[in-house]
N, C-alpha and C positions, 0 to 999 in steps of 0.2 A: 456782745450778746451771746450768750449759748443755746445754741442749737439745741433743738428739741423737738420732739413728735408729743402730740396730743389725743389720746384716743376720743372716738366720738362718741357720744351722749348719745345716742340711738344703738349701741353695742350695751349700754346699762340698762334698756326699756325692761318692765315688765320683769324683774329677776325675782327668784321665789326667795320667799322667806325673806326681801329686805329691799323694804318701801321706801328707805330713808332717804330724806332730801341731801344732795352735798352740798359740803362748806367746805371756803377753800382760804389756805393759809397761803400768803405771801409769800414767800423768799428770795430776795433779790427779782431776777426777772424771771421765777419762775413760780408755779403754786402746787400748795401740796392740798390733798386732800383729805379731809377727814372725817366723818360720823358725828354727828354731835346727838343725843339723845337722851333725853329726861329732865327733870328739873333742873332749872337753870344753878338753882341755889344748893342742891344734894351733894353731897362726897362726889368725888371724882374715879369713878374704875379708868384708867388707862390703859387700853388694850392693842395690844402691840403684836404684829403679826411678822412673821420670816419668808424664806424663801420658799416656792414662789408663788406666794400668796397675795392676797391683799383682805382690807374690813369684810371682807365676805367669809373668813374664815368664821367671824365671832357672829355670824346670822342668827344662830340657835340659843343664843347667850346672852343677846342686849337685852329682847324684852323679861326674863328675869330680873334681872341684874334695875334695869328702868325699874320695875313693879315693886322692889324693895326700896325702891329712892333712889339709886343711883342716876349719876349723869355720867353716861358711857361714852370716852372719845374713843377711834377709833381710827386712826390716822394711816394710810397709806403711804409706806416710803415713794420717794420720789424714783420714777423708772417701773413702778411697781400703778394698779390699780385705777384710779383715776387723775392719780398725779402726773406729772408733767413727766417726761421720758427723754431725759439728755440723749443726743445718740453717741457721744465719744463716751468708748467704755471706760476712758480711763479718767474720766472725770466721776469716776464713783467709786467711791473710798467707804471703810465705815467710818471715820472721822467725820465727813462729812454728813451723811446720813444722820449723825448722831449731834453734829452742832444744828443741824435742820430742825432734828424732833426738839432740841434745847430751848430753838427760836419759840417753835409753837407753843411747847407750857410758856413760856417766858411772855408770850404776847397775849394770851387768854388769861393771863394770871392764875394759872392752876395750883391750887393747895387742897390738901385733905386728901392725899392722892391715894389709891391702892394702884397698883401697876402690879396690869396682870401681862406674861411676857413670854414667846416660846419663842426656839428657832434663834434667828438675828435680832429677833424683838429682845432676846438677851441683853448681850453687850451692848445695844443702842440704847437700849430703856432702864438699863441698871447702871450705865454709867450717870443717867442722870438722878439718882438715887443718891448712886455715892458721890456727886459733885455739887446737888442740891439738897441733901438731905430733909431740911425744915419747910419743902413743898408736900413731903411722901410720908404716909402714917403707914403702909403697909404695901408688903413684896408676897406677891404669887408668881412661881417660880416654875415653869411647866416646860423639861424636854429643851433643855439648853444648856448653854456653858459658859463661862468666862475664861479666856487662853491664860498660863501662868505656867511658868517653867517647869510646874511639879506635874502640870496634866496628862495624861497620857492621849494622842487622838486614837479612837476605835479604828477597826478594819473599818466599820461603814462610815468614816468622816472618811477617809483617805480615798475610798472608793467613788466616793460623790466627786469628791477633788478631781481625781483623776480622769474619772469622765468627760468632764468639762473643757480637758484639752485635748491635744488634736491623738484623732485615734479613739477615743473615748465615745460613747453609746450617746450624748449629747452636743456632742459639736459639730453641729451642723447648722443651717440656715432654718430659722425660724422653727426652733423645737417648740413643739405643741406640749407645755406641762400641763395644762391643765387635767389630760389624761390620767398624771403622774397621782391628784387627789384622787380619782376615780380609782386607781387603783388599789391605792395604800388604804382604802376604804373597804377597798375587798369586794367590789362592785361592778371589777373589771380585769378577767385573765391577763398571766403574764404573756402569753400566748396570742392575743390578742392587741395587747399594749405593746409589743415590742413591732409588728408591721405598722401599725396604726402611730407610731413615733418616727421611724425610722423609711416607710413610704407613705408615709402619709392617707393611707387606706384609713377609712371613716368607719372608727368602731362602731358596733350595735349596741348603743347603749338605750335603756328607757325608762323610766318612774324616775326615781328617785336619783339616779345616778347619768341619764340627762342633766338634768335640773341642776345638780352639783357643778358634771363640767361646763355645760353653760355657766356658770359667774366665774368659775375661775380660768375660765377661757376667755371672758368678756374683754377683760384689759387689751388682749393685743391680738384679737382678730380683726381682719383686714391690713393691720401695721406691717409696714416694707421693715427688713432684717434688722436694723439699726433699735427697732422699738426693742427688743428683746435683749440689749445690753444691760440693763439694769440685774436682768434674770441672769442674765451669764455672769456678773461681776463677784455676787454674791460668792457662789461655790470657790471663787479663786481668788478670793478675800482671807479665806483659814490661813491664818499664820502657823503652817505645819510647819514645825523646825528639823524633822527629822525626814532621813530619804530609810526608801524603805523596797524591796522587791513589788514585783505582782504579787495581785491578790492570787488565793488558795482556791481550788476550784471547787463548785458547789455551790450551795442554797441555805441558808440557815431554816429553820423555820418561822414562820410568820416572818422575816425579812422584810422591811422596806425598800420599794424598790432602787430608795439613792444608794441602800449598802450593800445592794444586790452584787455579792463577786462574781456572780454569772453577766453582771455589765461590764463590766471593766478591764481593758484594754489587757493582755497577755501579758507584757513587758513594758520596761521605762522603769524609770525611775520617779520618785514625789519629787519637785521641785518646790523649794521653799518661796512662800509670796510674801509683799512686802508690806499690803494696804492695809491689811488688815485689824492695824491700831493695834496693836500686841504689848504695847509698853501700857498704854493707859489702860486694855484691857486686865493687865496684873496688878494695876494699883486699885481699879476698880472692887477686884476680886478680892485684893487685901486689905482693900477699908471695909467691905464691907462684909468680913468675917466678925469682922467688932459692933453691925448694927443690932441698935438696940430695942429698936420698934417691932412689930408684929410680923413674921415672913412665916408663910406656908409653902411646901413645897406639893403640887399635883402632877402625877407623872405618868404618861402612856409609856405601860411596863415590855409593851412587842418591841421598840421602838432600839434596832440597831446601831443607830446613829451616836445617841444620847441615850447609855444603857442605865437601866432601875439601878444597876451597883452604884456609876457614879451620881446619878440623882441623890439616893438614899447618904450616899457618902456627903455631899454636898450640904444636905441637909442636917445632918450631924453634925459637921464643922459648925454650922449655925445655930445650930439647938432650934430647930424648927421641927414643925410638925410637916408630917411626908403621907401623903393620903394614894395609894396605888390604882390607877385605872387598870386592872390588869390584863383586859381584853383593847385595848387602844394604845394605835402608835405611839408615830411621830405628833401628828397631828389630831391630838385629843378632843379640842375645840371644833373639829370638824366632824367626829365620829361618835362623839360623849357629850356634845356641847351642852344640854341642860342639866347631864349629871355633874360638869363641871362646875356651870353653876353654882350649882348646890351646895357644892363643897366649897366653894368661894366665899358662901354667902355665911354655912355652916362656920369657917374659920375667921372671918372676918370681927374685927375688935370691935 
C-alpha cells in the first residue's frame, strides 16, 4: 500500500472564482483529481497545470472556454491539489505522473482533445500527444519545454533547481508557495515574500490577492512536512545535464521570483538529476516537430524561466502561430486568464 496524506475538504470550502464539484480518478490505491465542466458531449480542452499549482490555476478560463461548448478537464497531478499526496519523495517521477494523466484520458475515453499545457503540464501532457496522437486535434503550448540535447536551460531554470537543495531559499520544512503566485502576480513585494517564506510571518495581503493565495494555499495547509513532496520533486526532476558556477548577482527586471538570482545559494555546483524522463522527453520533442494538426503557441513574454526567444523559437520549428502576452509571466493563466481564453478560442480549428 502507499503511503499517503489527503488533504481535507474543508481547506476547499467556499474558494473564489471556482464552485466546481470534484471527480476523482482511480489509480491503483490512489485517486487523482480532476474538474470536469461542460457538456458532456463538447470537444475536450485539457488543461494541464505545473509546479506549484493545481485546477485553480485555470479558475478564470473554464467558464469561457464551457460558454463556447467546451468540456474542460482539469486534473490535478497527484501530490499536488486535491489528489492524493505520496509522502516518499522519491516515489515521484515524471514518468509516472505522466503514465497517471495516460490512465485518466484512457479511462474517460477522451478524443477531440485540445490540450492546453504550461509548466510540467508540458512534458506530462505532450507526451501524451506524441504517444496518442489520434485522441488530440489540437496543442496550445504556453511557458514550457521539452528536454533534448540541443536545449539550452536558462539562468532561471538552474536557479529554481538549485534552490531546491540544501542551501537554497526553498528548502526547508513546509515552504509556503502559495505566496510565490501572489507574488509573480505582482500582488506581493519581494521584501515582504522573502520573511513571510523563510519565518513564516503572515503577509498583508487583501482583495484580490487574499483570495488568490487562499486556493493556492489550499492544498497543503494544515499537512505535516511529508504533504509537500510532490512540490519539492517537481524542481529536482530537470534533467540539467550540464554543471555550471553560481548565479551572477542581481535582479533582472520583472523576474520571476523561481529565476530570482537574488535567491540562489552563493556557490555549488548543478547536480545533474535523473527522474526526470529525459530520454522519452526528446522523443517526444522530436515526433512532434512533425505534428500535423493545429498547435498554437501563447506565451507570458516576463517569464525568465521559459524565455519569449525560445517559445517563439519553438514555435517556428512547428510553424505554429505564437500570440505574445507581453505584460504576463510565468503563469499566464493565472494573471491573463480570460485574455487567454480568447486566444484559445480565437485559434482554435
Amino acid at each position: 500500500m502507499t503511503e499517503f496524506i489527503r488533504t481535507a475538504e474543508e481547506n476547499f470550502a467556499d474558494l473564489p472564482n471556482f464552485p466546481y464539484v470534484p471527480n476523482y480518478h482511480q489509480w491503483q490505491d490512489l485517486r487523482m483529481h480532476y474538474v470536469d465542466e461542460g457538456p458532456r458531449d463538447g470537444p475536450i480542452m485539457l488543461l494541464l497545470h505545473g509546479m506549484p499549482t493545481w485546477a485553480f490555476l485555470y479558475r478564470d478560463m473554464i467558464p469561457g472556454l464551457v460558454e463556447a461548448g467546451y468540456r474542460c478537464i482539469a486534473p490535478d497531478h497527484m501530490g499536488f491539489g486535491r489528489s492524493d499526496k505520496p509522502t516518499d519523495i522519491h516515489w515521484y517521477t515524471i514518468a509516472r505522473h505522466t503514465e497517471i494523466l495516460t490512465s485518466l484520458i484512457v479511462d474517460l475515453d477522451l478524443s477531440r482533445i485540445t490540450l492546453v499545457c504550461q509548466d510540467w503540464g508540458g512534458p506530462t501532457g505532450l507526451a501524451q500527444a506524441a504517444m496518442m496522437p489520434e485522441r488530440f486535434d489540437h496543442l496550445v503550448i504556453m511557458n514550457t519545454w521539452l528536454h533534448h540535447p540541443e536545449y539550452t536551460y536558462s539562468d532561471g531554470i538552474t536557479s529554481w533547481n538549485r534552490n531546491w537543495h540544501e542551501g537554497g531559499r526553498f528548502h526547508r520544512p513546509e515552504p509556503d508557495l502559495g505566496l510565490l503566485l501572489v507574488l509573480s502576480a505582482g500582488l506581493l513585494s519581494f521584501a515582504d515574500f522573502v520573511p513571510a517564506l523563510t519565518e513564516g510571518q503572515a503577509p498583508k495581503l487583501s482583495g484580490i490577492a487574499k483570495e488568490m493565495y487562499r486556493g493556492f494555499a489550499a492544498p497543503y495547509k494544515g499537512l505535516p512536512d511529508e504533504g509537500y513532496n510532490g512540490m519539492r520533486r517537481f524542481p529536482l526532476s530537470i534533467p540539467l545535464t550540464r554543471r555550471g558556477p553560481g548565479p551572477k548577482s542581481g535582479r533582472s527586471p520583472g523576474a520571476n521570483v523561481a529565476s530570482s538570482d537574488s535567491l540562489a545559494p552563493r556557490s555549488g555546483e548543478l547536480d545533474s538529476v535523473h527522474n526526470g524522463n529525459a530520454a522519452a522527453q526528446t522523443l517526444h520533442y522530436r515526433t512532434l516537430l512533425n505534428w500535423e494538426k493545429g498547435c498554437h503557441f501563447i506565451w507570458g513574454c516576463q517569464d525568465n524561466v521559459f524565455t519569449e526567444a525560445w517559445g517563439r523559437q519553438w514555435a517556428s520549428r512547428m510553424g505554429a502561430r505564437f500570440d505574445a502576452v507581453e505584460d504576463a509571466g510565468h503563469f499566464p493563466q493565472n494573471t491573463h486568464g480570460q485574455k487567454v481564453a480568447s486566444l484559445i478560442l480565437d485559434g482554435s480549428p
